[in-house]
DRENGU-496881 format. One record per residue (C-alpha): residue in three letters; x, y, z. Coordinates in nm, 4 decimals, decimal comma, padded with zeros to 6 digits. Example, Ala and Ser with C-alpha at 12.3 -4.5 7.8 and 13.67 -1.06 7.14 Angstrom:
<rs>
+-----+----------+----------+----------+
| res |       px |       py |       pz |
+-----+----------+----------+----------+
| ALA |  01,2300 | -00,4500 |  00,7800 |
| SER |  01,3670 | -00,1060 |  00,7140 |
+-----+----------+----------+----------+
</rs>
This chain:
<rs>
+-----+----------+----------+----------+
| res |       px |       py |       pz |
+-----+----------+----------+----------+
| UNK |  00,0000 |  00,0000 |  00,0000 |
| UNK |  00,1017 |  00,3804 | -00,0047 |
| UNK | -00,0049 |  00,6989 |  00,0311 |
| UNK |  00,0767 |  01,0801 | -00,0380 |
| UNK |  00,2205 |  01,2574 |  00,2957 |
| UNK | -00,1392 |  01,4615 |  00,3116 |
| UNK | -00,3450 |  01,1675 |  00,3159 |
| UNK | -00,1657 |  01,0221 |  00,6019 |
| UNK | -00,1719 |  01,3405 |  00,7909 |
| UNK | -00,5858 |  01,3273 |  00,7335 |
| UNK | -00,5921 |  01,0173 |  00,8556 |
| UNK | -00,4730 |  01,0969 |  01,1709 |
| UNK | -00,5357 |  01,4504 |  01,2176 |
| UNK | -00,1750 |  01,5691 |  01,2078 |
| UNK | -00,0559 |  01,8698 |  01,1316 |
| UNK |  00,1403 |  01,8386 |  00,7698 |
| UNK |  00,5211 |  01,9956 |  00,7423 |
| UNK |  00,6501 |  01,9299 |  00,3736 |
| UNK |  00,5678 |  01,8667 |  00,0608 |
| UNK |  00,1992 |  01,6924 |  00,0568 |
| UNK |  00,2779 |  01,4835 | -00,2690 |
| UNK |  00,5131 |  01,2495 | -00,0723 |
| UNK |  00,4878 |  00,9010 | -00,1235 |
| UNK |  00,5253 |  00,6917 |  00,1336 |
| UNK |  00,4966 |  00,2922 |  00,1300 |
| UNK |  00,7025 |  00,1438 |  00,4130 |
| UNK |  00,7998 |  00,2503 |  00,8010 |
| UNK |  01,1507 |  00,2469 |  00,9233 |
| UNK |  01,3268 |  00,3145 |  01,2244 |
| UNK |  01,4738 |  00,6875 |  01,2782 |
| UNK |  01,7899 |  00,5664 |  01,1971 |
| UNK |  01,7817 |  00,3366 |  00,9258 |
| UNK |  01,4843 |  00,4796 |  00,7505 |
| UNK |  01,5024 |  00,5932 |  00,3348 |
| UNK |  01,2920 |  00,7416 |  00,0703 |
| UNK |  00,9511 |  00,5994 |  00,0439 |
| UNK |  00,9793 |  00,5669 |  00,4327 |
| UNK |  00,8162 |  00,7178 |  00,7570 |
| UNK |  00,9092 |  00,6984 |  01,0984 |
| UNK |  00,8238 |  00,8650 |  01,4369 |
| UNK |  00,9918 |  01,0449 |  01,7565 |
| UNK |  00,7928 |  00,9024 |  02,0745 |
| UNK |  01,2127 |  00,9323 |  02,2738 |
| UNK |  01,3848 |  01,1848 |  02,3176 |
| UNK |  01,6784 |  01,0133 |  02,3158 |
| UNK |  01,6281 |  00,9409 |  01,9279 |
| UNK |  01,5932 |  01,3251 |  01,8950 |
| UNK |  01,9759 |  01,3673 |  01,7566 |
| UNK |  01,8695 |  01,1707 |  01,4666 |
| UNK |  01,6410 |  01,4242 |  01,3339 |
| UNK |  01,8498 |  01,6062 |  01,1468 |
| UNK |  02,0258 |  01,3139 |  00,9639 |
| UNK |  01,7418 |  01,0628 |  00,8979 |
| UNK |  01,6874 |  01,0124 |  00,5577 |
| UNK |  01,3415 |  00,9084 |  00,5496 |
| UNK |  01,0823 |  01,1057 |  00,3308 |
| UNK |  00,8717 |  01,1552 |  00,6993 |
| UNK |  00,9067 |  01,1868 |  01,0448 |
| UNK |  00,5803 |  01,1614 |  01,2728 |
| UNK |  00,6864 |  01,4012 |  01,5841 |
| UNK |  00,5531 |  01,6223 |  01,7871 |
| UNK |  00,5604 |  02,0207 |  01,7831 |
| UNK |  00,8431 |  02,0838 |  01,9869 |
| UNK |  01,0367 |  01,8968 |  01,7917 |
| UNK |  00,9552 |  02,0281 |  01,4478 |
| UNK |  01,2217 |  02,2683 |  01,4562 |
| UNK |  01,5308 |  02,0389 |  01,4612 |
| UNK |  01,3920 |  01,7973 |  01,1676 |
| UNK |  01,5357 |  01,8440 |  00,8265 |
| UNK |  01,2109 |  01,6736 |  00,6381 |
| UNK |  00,8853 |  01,6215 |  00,5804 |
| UNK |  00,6902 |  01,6032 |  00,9094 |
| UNK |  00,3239 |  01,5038 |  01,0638 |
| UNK |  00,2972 |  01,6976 |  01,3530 |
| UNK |  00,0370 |  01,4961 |  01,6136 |
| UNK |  00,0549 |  01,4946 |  02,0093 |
| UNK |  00,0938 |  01,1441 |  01,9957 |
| UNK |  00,3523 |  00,9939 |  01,7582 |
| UNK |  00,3556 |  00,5961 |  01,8854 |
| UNK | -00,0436 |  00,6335 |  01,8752 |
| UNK | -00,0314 |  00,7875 |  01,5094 |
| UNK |  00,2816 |  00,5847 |  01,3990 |
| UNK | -00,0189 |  00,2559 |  01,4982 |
| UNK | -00,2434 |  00,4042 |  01,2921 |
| UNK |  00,0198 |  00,4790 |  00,9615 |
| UNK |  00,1602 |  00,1372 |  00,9915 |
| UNK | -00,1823 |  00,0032 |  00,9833 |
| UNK | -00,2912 |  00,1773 |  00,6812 |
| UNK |  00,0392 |  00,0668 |  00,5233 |
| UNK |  00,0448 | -00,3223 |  00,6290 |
| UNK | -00,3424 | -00,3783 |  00,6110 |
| UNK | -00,4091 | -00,7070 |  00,7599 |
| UNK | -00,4469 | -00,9714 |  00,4777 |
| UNK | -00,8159 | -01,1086 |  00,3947 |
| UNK | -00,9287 | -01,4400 |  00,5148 |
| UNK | -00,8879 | -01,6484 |  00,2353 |
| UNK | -01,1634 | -01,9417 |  00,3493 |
| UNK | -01,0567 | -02,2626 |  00,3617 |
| UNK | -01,0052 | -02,6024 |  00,5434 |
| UNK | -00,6734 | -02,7986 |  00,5441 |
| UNK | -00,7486 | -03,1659 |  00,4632 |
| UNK | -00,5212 | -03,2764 |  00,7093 |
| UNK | -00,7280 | -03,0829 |  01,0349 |
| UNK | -00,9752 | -03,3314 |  01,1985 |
| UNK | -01,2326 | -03,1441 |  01,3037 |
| UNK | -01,5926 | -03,3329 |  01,5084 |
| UNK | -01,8946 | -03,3396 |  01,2793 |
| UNK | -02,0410 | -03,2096 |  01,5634 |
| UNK | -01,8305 | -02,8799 |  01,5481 |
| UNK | -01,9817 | -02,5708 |  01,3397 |
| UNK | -01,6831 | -02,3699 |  01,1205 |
| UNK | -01,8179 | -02,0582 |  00,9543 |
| UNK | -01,7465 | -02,1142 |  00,5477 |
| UNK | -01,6009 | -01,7633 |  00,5886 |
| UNK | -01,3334 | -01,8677 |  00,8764 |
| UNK | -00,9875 | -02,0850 |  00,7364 |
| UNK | -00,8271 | -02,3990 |  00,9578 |
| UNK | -00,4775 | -02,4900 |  00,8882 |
| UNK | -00,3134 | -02,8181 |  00,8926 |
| UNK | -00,3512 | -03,0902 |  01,1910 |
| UNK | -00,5463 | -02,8376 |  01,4013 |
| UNK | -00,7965 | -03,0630 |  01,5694 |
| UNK | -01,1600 | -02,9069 |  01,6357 |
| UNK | -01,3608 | -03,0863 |  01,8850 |
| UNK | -01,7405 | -03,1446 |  01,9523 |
| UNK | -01,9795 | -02,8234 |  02,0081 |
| UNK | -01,7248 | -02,6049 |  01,9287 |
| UNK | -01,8626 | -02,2718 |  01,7426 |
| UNK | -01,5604 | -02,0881 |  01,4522 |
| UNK | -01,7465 | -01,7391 |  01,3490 |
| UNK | -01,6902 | -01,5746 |  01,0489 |
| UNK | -01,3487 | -01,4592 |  00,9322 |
| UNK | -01,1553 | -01,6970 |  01,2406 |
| UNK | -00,7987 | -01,7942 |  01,0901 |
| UNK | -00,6887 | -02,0942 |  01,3086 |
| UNK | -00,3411 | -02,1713 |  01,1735 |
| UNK | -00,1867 | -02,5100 |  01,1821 |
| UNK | -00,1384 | -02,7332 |  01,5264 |
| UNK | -00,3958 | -02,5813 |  01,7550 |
| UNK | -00,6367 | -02,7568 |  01,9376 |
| UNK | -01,0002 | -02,6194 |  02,0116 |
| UNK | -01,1857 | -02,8509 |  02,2572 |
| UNK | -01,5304 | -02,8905 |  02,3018 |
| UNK | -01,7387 | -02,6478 |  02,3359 |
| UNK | -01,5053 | -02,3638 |  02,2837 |
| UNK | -01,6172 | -02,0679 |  02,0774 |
| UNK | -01,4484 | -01,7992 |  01,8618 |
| UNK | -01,6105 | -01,4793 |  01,8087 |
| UNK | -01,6247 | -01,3354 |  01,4360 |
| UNK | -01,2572 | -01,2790 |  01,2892 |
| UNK | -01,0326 | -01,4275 |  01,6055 |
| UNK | -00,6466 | -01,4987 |  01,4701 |
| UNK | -00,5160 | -01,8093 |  01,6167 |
| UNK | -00,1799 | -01,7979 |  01,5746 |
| UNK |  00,0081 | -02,2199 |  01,5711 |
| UNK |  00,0018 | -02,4182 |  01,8382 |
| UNK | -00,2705 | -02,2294 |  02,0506 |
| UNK | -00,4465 | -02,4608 |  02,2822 |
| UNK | -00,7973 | -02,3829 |  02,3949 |
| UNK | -00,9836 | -02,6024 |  02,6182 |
| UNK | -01,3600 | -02,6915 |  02,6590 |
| UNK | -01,5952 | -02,4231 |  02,7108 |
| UNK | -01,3868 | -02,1203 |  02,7031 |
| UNK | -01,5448 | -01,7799 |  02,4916 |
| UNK | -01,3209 | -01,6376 |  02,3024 |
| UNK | -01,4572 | -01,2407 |  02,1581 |
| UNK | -01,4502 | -01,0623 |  01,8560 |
| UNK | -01,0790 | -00,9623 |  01,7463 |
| UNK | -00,8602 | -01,1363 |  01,9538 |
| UNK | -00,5573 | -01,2657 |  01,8993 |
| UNK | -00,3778 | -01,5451 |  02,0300 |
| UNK |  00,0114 | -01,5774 |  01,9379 |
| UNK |  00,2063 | -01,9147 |  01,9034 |
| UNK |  00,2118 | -02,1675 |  02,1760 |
| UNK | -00,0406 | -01,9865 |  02,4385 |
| UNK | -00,2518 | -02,2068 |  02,6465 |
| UNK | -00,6416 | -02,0588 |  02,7699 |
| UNK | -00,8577 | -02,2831 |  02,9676 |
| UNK | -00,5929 | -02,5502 |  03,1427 |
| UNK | -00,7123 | -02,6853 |  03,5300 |
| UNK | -00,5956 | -02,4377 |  03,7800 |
| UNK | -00,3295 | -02,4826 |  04,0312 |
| UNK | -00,5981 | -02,6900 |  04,3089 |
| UNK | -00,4841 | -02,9349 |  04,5617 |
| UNK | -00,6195 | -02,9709 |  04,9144 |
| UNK | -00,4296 | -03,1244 |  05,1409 |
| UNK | -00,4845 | -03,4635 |  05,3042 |
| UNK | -00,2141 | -03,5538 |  05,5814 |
| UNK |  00,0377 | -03,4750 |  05,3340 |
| UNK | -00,0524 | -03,5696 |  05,0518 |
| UNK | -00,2021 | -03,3817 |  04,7556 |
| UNK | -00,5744 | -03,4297 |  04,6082 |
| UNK | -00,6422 | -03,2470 |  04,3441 |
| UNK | -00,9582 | -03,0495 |  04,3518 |
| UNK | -01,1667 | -03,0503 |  03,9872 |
| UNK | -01,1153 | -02,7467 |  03,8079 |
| UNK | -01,5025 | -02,7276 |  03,6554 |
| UNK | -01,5179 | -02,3342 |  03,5207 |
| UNK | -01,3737 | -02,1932 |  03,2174 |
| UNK | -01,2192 | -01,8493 |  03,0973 |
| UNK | -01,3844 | -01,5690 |  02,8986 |
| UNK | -01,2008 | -01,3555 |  02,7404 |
| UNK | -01,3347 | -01,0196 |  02,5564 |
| UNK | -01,3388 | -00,8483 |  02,2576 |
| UNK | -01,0042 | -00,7481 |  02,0619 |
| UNK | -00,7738 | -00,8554 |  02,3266 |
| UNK | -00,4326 | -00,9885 |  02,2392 |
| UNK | -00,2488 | -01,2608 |  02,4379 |
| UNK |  00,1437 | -01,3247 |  02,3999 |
| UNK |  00,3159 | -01,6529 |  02,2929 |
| UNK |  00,3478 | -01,8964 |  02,5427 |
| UNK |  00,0796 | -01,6996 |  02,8037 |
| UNK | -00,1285 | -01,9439 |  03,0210 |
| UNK | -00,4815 | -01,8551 |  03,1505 |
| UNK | -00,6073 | -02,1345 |  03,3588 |
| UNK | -00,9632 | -02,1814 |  03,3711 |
| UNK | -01,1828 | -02,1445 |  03,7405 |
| UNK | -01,2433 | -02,3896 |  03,9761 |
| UNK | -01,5721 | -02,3238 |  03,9736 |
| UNK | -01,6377 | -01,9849 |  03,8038 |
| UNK | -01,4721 | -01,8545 |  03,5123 |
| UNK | -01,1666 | -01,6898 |  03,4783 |
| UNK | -01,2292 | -01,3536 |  03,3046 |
| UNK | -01,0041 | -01,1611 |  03,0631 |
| UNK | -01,1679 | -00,7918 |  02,9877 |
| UNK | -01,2060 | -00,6479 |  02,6659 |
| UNK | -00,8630 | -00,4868 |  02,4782 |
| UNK | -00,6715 | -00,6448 |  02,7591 |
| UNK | -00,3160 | -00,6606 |  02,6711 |
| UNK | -00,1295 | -00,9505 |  02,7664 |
| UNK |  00,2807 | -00,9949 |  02,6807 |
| UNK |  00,4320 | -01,3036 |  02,6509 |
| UNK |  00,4602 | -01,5578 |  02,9016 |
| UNK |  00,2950 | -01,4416 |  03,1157 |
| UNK |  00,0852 | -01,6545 |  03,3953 |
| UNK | -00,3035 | -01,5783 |  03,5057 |
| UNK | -00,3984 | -01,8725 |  03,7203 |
| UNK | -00,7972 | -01,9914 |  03,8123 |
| UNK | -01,0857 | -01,7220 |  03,8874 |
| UNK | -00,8518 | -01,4251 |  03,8495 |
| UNK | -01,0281 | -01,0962 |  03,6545 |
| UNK | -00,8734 | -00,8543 |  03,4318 |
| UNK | -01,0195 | -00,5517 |  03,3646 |
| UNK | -01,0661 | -00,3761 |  03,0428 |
| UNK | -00,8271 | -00,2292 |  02,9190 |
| UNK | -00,5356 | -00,3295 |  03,1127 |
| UNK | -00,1915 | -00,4057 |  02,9746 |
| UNK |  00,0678 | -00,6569 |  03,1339 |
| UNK |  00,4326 | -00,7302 |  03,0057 |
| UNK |  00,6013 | -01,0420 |  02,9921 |
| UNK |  00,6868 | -01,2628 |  03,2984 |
| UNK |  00,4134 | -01,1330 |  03,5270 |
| UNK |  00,2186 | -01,3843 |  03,7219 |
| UNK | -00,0803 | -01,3267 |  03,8579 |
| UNK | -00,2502 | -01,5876 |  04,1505 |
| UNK | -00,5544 | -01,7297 |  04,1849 |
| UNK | -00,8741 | -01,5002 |  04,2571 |
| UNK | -00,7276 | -01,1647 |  04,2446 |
| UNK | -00,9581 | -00,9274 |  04,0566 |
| UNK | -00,7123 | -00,6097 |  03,8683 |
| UNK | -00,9523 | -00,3231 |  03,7424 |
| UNK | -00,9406 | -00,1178 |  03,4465 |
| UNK | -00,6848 |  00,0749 |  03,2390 |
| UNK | -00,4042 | -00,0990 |  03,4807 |
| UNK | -00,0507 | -00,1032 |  03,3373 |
| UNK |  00,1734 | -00,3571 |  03,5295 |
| UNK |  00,5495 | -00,4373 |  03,4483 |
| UNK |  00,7351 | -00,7454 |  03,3365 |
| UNK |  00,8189 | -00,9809 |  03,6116 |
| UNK |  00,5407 | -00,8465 |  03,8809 |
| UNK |  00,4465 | -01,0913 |  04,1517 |
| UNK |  00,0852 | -01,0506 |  04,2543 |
| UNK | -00,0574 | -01,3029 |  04,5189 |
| UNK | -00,3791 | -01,4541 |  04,5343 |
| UNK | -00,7459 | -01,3337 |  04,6422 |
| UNK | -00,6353 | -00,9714 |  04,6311 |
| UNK | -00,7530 | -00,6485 |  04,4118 |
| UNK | -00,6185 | -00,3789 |  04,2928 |
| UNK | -00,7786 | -00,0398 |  04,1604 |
| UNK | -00,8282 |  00,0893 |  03,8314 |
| UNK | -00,5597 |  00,2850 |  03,6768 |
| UNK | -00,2798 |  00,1127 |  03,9053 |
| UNK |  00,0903 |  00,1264 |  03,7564 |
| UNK |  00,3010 | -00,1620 |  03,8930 |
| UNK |  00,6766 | -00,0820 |  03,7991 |
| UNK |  00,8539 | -00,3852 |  03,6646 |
| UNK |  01,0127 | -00,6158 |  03,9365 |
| UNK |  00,7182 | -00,4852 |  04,1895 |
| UNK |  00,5483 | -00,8142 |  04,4408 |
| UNK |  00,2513 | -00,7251 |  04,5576 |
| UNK |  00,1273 | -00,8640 |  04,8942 |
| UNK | -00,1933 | -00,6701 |  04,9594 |
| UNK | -00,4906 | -00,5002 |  04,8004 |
| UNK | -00,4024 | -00,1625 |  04,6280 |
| UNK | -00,7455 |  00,0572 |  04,6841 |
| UNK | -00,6069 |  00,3833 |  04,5424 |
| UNK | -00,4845 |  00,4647 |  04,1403 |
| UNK | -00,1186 |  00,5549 |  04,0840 |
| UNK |  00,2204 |  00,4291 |  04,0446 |
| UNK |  00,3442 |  00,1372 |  04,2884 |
| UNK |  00,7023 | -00,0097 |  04,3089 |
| UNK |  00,8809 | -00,2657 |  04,5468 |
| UNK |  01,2038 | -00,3880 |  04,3572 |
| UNK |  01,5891 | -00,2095 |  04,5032 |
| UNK |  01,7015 |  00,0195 |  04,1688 |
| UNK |  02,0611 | -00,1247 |  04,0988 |
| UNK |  02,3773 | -00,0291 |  04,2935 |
| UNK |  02,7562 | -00,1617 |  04,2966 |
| UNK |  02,7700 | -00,5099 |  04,4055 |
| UNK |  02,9858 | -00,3525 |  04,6827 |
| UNK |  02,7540 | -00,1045 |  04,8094 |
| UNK |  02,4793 | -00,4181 |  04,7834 |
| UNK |  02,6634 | -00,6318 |  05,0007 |
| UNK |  02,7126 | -00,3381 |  05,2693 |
| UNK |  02,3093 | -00,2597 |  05,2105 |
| UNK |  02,2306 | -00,6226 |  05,2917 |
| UNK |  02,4242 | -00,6231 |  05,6118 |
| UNK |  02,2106 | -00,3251 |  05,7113 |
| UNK |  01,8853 | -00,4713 |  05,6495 |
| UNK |  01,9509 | -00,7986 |  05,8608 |
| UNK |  02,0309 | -00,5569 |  06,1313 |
| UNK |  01,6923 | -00,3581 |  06,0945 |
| UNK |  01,4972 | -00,6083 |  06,3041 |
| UNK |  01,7206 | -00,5119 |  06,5947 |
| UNK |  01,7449 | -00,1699 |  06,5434 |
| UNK |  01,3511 | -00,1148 |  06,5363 |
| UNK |  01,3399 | -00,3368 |  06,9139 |
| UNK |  01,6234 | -00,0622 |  07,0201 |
| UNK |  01,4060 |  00,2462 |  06,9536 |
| UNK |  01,1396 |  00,1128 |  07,1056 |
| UNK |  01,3569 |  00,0446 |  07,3921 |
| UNK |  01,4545 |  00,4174 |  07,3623 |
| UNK |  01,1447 |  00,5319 |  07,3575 |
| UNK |  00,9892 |  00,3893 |  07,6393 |
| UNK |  01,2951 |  00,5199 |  07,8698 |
| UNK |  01,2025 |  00,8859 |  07,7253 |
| UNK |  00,8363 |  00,8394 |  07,8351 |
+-----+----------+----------+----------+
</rs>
């Protein structure tokens, strides 16, 4: 696809800096970008590029319009508009409808003649594929399950029974929605495992990372909220809720029953624990654990910022000491009263 430099600008409601007869056809990075080519300033530490990238476009904002030696769209937010361009320029592809003769799929099972199933994906009994699904090869869709109009199963997605998948979503390579949550009781030391009987519903145009598990309730479903954003590898275990919304990076795992509101954006490698829940529009700063309930919207953090492993060592030795410290003030104190 391409456009001319003003139609771009329209389509985002930019403000156009250059000639409006541009072509452009491709994005590039700041640094490596040519003619034909568009790219954006969302850092400033990219802004000493500006005045040597060779692209035919730069998507920026106003106060950086003076140090740019080309053709500009001036928005408020270049990453959002930069979305939008790339979009228009790499259109997703149509579904071309169709049904691998190799994928075994349960006469029982209802595939829209508009959706397409790749090879050895394996479609089991009840299971509902809407219009414009593409299921690529190697998944597995148990009984049950259903996929809401144009869903993009990317290979080797496993959904088990009963899970409702919405409109839009898509799943990337080797995630798992709808496995038995993490249920044992305990009798005299030994483990029984306790049925995992509820599902997971997930909302519309949410996308879930490659190798992200969602494991279904015990009794309830789990629940994913609409435009939830999910990284990869990431781990939501039985009867948690996400809110809409919400965005999570990579390596985040989040226990059983804990309900996270709306517009929440939590970091890679957060720890949350189990039957808690935590406000809408939380920030959780990569690293964080969380321990308790967060009632209140802002920006949370737990992890220690990275010193010299000298100066670590020498912090550590303080913190063991803290514990007796804290019983000598109170020692203190109660000789002052």
């Amino acid at each position: 696809m391409e456009f001319t430099l003003e139609e771009l600008a329209k389509q985002v409601g930019g403000e156009l800096s250059g000639e409006p007869s541009t072509i452009i056809n491709r994005v590039a990075t700041i640094k490596r970008a040519g003619s034909g080519q568009i790219t954006f300033l969302a850092s400033r530490s990219f802004r000493k590029f500006l005045n040597s990238t060779q692209a035919s476009a730069v998507i920026l904002k106003k106060d950086d319009l003076a140090l740019c030696q080309t053709n500009a769209i001036v928005v408020d937010n270049p990453l959002l508009a930069y979305a939008q361009i790339a979009s228009l320029l790499y259109p997703r592809k149509a579904t071309e409808a169709f049904i691998h003769p190799t994928a075994v799929i349960h006469s029982d099972a209802r595939v829209d003649k508009l959706a397409s199933i790749g090879a050895y994906t394996v479609i089991e009994k009840g299971a509902i594929i809407n219009e414009g699904c593409q299921v690529a090869s190697h998944c597995f869709i148990g009984e049950r399950v259903t996929l809401g109009k144009d869903v993009q199963l990317h290979n080797n997605v496993s959904i088990q029974r009963c899970c409702d998948i919405g409109d839009r979503t898509i799943i990337h390579p080797g995630a798992v929605i709808g496995a038995d949550g993490f249920g044992n009781a305990n009798n005299h030391g030994k483990w029984v495992k306790i049925p995992q009987l509820g599902a997971v519903t997930i909302g519309t145009d949410v996308e879930i990372g490659s190798n992200t598990t969602i494991d279904c309730g015990a009794i309830e479903n789990t629940i994913i909220g609409n435009g939830v954003r999910l990284d990869n590898l990431i781990q939501i275990a039985h009867n948690v809720e996400i809110g809409d919304h919400t965005a999570i990076a990579a390596m985040t795992a989040v226990a059983g029953s804990t309900i996270i509101g709306q517009y929440c954006m939590i970091g890679g490698t957060v720890a949350i624990s189990g039957h808690l829940s935590i406000a809408d529009h939380v920030t959780l700063t990569g690293r964080t654990t969380v321990l308790q309930s967060i009632k209140t919207s802002g920006v949370y953090s737990s992890c220690a910022p990275l010193v010299e492993n000298s100066k670590w060592h020498k912090n550590y030795i303080q913190m063991r000491k803290i514990d007796e410290l804290a019983k000598r003030i109170k020692q203190l104190e109660k000789l002052n009263q």
